[in-house]
Backbone as CSV, one residue per row, in Angstrom:
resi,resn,N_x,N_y,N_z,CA_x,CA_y,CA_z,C_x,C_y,C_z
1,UNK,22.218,248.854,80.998,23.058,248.977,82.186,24.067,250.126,82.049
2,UNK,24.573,250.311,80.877,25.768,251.406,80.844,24.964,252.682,80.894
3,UNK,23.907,252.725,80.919,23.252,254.293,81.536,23.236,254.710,82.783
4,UNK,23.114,253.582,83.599,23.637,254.026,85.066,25.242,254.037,85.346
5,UNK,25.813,254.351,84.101,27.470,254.982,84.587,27.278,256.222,85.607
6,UNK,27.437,256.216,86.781,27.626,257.673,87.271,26.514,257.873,87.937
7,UNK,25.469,257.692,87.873,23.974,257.600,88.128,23.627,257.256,90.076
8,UNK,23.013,258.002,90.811,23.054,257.462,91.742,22.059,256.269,92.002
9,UNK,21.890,255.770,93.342,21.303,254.383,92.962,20.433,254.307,94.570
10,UNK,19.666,253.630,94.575,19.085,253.475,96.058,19.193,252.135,96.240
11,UNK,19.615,251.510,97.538,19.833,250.372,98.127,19.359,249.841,99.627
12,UNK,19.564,248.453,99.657,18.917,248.289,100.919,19.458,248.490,101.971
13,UNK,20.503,248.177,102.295,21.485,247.944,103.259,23.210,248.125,102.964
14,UNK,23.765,249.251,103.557,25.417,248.946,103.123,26.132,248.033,103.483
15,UNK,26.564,246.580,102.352,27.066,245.855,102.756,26.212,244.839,102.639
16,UNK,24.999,244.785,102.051,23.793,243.732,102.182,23.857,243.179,100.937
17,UNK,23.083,241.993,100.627,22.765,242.164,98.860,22.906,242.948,97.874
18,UNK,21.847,244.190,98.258,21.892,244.921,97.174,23.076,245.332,96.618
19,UNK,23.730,245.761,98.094,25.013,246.375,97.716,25.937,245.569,96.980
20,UNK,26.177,244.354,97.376,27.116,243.547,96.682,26.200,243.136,95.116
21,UNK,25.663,243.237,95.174,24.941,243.408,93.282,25.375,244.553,92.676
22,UNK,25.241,245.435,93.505,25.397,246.642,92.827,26.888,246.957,92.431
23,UNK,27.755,246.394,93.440,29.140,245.868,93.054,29.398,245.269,91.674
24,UNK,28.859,243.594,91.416,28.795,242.967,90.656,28.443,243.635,89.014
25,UNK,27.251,244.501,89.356,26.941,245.212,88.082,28.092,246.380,87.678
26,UNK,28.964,246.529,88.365,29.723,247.697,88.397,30.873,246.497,87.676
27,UNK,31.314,245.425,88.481,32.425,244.929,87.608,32.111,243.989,86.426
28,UNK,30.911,243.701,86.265,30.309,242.908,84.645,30.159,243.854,83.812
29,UNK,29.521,245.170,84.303,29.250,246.574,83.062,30.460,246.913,83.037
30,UNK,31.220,247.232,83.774,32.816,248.206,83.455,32.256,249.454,84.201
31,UNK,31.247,250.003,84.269,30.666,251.139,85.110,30.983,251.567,85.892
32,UNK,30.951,252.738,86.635,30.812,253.130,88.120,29.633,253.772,88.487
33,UNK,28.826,253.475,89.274,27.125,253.948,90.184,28.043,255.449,90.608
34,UNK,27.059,255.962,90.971,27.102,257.200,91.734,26.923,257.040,92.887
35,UNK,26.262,258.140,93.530,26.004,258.043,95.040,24.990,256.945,95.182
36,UNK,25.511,256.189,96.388,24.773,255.127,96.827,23.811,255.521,98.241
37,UNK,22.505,255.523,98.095,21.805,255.346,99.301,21.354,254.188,99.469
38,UNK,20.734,254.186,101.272,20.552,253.508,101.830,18.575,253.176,102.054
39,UNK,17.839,252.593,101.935,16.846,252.587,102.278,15.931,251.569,102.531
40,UNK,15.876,250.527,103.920,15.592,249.072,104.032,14.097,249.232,103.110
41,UNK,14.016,247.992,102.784,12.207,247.393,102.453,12.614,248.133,101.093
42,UNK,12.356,246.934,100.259,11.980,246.609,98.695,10.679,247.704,98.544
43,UNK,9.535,247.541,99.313,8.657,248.487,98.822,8.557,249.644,99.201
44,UNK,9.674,250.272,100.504,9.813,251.506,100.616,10.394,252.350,99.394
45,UNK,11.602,251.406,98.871,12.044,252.083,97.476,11.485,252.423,96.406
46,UNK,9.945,251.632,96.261,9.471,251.225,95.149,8.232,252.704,95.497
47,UNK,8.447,253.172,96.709,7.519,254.463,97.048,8.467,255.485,96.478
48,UNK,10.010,255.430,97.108,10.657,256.217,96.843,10.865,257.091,95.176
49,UNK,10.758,255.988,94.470,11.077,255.960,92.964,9.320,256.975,92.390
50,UNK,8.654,256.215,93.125,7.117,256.797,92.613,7.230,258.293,93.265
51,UNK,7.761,258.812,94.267,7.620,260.244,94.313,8.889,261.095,93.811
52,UNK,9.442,260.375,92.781,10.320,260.962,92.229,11.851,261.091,92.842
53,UNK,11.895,260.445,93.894,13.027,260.526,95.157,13.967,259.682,94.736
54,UNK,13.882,259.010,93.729,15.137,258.184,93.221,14.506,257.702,92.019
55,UNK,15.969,257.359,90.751,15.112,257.247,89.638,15.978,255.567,89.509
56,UNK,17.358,255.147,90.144,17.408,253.633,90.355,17.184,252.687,91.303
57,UNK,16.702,251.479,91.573,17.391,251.090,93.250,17.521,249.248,92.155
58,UNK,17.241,248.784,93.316,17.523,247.046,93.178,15.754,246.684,93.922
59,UNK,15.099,245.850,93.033,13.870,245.331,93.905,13.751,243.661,94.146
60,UNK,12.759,243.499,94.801,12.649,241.728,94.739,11.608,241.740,93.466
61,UNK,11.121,240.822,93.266,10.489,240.316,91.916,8.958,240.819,91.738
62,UNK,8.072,240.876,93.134,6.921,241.343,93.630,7.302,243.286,93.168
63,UNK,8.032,243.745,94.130,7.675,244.598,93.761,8.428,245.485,92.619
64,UNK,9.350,244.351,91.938,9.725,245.002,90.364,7.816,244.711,89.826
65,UNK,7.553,243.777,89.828,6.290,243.799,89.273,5.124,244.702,89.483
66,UNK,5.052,244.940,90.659,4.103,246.620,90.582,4.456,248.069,90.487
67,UNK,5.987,247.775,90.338,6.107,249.343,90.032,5.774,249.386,88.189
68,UNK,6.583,248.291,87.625,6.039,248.026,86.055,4.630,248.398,85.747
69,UNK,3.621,247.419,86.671,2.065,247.944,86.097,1.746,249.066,86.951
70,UNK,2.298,249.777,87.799,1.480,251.149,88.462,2.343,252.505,87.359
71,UNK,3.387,252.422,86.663,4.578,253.205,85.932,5.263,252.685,85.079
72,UNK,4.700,251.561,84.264,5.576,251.439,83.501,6.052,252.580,82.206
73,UNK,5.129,253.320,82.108,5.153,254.251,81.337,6.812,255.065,81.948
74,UNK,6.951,255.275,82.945,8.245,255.929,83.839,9.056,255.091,84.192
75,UNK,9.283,253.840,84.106,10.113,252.983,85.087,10.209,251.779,84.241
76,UNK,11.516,250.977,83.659,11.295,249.863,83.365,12.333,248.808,83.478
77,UNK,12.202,247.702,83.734,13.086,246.538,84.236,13.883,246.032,83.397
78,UNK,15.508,246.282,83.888,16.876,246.303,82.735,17.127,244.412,83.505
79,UNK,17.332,243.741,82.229,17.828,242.587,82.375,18.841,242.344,83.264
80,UNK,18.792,240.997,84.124,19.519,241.017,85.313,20.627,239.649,85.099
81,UNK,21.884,239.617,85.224,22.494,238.496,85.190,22.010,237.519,86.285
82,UNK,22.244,236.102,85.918,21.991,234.921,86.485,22.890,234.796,88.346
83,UNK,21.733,234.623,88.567,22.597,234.878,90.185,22.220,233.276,90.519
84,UNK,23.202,232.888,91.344,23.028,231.337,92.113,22.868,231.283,93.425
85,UNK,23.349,232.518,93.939,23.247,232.910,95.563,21.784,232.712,95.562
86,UNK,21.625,232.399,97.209,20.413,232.164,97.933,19.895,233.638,98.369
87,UNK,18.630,233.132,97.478,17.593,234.718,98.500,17.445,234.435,100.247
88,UNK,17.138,232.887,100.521,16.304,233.264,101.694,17.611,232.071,101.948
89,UNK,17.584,231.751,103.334,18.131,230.839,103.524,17.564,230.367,105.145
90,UNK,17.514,229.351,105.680,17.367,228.705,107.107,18.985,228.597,108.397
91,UNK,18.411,229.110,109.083,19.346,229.019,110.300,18.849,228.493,111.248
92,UNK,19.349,227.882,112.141,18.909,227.088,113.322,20.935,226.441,114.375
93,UNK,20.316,226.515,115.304,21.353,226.489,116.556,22.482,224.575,115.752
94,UNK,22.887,224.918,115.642,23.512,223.475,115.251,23.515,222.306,116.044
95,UNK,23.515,222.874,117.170,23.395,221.486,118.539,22.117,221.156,118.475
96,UNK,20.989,222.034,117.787,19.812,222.255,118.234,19.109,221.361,116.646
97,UNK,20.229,221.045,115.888,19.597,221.212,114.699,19.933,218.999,114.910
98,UNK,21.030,218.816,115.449,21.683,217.315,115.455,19.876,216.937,116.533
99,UNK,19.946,217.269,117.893,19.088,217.171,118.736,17.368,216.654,118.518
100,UNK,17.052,217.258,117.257,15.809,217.378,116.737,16.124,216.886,114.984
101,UNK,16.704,216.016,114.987,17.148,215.527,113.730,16.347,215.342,112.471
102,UNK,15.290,214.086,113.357,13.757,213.873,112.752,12.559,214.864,111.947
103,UNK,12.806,215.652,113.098,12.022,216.977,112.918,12.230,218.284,111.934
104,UNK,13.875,217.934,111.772,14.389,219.132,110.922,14.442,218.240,109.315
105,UNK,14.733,217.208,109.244,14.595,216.897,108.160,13.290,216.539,107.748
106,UNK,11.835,216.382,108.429,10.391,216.473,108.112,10.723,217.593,107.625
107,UNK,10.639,219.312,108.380,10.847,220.271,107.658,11.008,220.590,106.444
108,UNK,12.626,219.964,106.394,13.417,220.221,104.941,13.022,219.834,103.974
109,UNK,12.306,218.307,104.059,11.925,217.537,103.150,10.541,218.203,102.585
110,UNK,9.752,218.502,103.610,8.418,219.436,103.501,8.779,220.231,102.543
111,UNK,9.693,221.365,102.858,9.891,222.461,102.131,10.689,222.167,100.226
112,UNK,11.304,221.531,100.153,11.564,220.770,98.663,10.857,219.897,98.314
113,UNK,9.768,219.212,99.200,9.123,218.913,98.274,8.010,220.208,97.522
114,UNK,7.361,220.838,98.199,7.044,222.444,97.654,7.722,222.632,96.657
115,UNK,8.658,223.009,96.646,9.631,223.690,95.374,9.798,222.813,94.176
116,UNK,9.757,221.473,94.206,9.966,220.526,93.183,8.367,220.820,92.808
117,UNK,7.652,220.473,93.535,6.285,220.739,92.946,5.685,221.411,92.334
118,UNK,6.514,223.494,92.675,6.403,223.938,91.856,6.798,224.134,90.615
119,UNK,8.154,223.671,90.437,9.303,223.621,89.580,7.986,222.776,88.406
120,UNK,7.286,222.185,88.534,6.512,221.455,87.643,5.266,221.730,87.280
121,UNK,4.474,222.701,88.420,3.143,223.437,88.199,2.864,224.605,88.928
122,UNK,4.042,225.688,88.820,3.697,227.148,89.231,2.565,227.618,90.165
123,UNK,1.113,226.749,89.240,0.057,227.403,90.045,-0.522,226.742,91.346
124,UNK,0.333,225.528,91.621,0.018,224.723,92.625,-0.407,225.758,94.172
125,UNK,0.756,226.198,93.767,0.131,227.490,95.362,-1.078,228.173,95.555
126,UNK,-1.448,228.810,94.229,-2.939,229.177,94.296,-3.877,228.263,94.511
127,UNK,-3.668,226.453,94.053,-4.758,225.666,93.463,-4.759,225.077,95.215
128,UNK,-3.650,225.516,96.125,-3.532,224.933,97.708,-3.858,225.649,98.675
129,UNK,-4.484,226.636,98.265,-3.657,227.923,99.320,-4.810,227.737,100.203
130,UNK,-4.681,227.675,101.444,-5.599,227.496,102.345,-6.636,229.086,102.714
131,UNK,-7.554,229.333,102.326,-8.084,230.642,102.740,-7.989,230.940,103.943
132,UNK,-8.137,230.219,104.656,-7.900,230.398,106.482,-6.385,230.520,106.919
133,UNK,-5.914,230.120,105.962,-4.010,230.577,106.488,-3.854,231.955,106.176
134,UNK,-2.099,232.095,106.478,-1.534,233.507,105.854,-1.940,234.045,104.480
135,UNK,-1.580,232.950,103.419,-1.755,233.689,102.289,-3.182,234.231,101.436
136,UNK,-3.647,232.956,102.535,-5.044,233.282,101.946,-6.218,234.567,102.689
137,UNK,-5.279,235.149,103.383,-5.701,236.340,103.803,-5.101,237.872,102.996
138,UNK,-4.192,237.609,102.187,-3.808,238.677,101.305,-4.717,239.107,100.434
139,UNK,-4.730,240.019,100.130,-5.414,241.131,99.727,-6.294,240.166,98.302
140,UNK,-7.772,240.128,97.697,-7.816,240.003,96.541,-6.905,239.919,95.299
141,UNK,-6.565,241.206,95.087,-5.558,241.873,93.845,-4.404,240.736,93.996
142,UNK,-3.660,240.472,94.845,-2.498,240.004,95.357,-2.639,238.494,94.794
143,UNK,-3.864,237.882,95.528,-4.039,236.336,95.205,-4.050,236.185,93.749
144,UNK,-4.752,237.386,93.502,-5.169,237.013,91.533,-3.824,237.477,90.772
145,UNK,-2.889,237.449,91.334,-1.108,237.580,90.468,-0.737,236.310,91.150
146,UNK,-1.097,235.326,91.774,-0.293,234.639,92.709,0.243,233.393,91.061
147,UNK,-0.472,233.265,90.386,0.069,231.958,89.728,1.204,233.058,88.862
148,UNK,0.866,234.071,88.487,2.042,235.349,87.670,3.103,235.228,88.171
149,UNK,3.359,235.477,89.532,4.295,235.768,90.244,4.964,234.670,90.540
150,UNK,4.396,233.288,90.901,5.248,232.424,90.693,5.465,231.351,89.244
151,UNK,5.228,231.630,88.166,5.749,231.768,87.153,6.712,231.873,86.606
152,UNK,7.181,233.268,87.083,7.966,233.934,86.932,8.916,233.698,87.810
153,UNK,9.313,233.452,88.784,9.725,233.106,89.930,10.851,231.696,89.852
154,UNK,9.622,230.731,89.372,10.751,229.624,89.497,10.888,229.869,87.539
155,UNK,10.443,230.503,86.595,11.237,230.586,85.365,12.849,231.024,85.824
156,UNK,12.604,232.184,86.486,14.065,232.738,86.996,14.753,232.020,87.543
157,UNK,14.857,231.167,88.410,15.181,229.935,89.207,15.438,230.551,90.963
158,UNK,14.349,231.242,90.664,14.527,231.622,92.575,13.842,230.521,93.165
159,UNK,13.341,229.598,92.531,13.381,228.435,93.983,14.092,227.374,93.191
160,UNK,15.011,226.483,93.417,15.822,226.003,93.419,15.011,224.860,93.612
161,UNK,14.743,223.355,92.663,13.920,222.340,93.376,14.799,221.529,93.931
162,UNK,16.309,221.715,94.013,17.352,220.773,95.443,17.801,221.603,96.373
163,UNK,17.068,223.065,97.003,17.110,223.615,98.306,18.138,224.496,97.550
164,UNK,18.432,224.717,96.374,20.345,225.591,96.673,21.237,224.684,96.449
165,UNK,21.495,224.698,97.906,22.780,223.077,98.080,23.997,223.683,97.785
166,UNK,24.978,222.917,97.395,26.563,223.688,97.850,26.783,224.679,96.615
167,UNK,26.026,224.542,95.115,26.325,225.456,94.567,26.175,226.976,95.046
168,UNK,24.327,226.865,95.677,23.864,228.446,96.282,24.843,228.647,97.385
169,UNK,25.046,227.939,98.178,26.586,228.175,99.001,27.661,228.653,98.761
170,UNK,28.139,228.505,97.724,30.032,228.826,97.355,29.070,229.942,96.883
171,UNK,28.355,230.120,95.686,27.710,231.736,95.182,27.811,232.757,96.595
172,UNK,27.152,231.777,97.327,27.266,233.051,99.218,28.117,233.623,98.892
173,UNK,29.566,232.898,98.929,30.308,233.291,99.538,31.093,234.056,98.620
174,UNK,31.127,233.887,97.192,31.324,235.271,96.426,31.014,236.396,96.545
175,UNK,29.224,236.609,97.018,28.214,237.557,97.404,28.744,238.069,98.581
176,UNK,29.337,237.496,99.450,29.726,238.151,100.556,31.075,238.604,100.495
177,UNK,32.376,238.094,99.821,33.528,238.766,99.878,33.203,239.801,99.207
178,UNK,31.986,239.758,97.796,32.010,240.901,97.203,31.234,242.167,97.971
179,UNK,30.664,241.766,98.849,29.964,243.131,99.735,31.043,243.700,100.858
180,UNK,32.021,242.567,100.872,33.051,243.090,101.677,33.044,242.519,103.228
181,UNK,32.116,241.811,102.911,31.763,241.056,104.439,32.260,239.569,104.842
182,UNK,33.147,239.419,103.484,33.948,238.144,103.857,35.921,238.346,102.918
183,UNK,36.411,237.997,104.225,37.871,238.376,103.424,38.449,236.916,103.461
184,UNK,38.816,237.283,101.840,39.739,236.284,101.346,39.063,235.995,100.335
185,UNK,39.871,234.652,99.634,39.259,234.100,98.118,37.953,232.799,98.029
186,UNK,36.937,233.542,98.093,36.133,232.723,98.545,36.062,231.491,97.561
187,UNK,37.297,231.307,96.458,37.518,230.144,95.620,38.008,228.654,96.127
188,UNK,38.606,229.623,97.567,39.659,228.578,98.158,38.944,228.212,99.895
189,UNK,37.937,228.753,99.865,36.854,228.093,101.171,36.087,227.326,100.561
190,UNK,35.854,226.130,101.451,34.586,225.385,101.426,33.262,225.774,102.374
191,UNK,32.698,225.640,101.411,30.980,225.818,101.948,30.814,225.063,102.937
192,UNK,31.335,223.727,103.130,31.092,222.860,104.282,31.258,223.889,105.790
193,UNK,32.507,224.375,105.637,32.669,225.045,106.950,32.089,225.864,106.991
194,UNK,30.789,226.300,106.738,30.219,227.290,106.385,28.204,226.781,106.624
195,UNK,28.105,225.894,106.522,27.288,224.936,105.905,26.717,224.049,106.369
196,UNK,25.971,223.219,107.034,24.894,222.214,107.511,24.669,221.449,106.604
197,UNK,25.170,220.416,105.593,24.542,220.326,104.160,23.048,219.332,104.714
198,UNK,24.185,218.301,105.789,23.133,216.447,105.934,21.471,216.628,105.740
199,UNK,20.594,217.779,106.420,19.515,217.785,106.138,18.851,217.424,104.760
200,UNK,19.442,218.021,104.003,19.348,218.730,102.278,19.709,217.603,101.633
201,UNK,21.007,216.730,102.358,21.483,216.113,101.390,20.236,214.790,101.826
202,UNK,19.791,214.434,103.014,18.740,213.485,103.343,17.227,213.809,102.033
203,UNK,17.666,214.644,101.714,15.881,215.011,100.677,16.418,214.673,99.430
204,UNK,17.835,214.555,99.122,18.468,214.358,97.654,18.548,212.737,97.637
205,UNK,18.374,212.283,98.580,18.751,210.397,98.381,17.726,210.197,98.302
């Protein structure tokens, strides 16, 4: 990490994730980045870097993984501190969410149970994957990394087998004062006001 003292860097969005990581790495290293660009899509960067157009950025896990096997010889993946913030997260109208109560917690419950499942057998997704759905229309190459990729995935703990929940919440909200998109001490907000928990917490009882 202390080689990118000074170093410019490519990013997704000013003010997005990346950026507030790129923050974070700046106040855990002691560092300062250089010039910061801007450039949406994980795999636009991961083009960028291959024609020589940038030699840092920030990727998702997919495509840190093919720039490694298309360059690893040129390019290689610096250890990342433990993040608790949520990659993906669900939104829905709140009146809309009480209204359809039943329905949103089938959802929720649907979706952790997935994640607990994988949390216990990685390759379950490949051993399910419907060929006639989405995933099972991805490319050959793609399917045959699918048990790799999630492996690796929930080793890291990007799926969470209790949804996140208020820890990945308060992390938000560090992630966001630190991108600058939330003012104040996000020590002294609660996630509740912030937060929908009842669905999540209906899949934890």
């Amino acid at each position: 990490m202390k080689d990118l003292d000074g170093k410019p860097i490519l990013l997704h969005s000013r003010g997005g994730g990346t950026d507030s990581i790129a923050n974070v790495i700046e106040e855990r290293e002691g560092i300062k980045l250089g010039e910061r660009s801007y450039v949406p899509g994980s795999s636009n960067r991961v083009v960028a870097l291959l024609a020589g157009q940038a030699d840092a950025t920030i990727l998702d896990l997919s495509n840190k993984n093919k720039i490694v096997a298309e360059a690893g010889d040129r390019f290689h993946s610096l250890p990342m501190f433990e993040v608790k913030a949520s990659d993906e997260a669900l939104f829905a109208n709140l009146d809309w969410i009480k209204a359809n109560e039943d329905d949103v917690d089938l959802f929720v419950q649907s979706l952790a149970s997935v994640w607990q499942d994988m949390a216990k057998d990685p390759t379950i997704i490949r051993r399910e994957t419907n060929p006639d759905g989405p995933i099972g229309q991805l490319p050959a190459e793609v399917l045959a990394e699918l048990d790799g990729f999630y492996t690796d995935a929930v080793a890291g703990g990007l799926y969470d087998p209790n949804g996140g929940g208020r820890a990945a919440a308060q992390a938000d909200l560090e992630w966001y004062a630190g991108a600058g998109q939330l003012e104040g001490d996000p020590a002294t907000l609660n996630p509740e006001d912030f937060w929908y928990f009842k669905p999540l917490d209906a899949v934890a009882k």
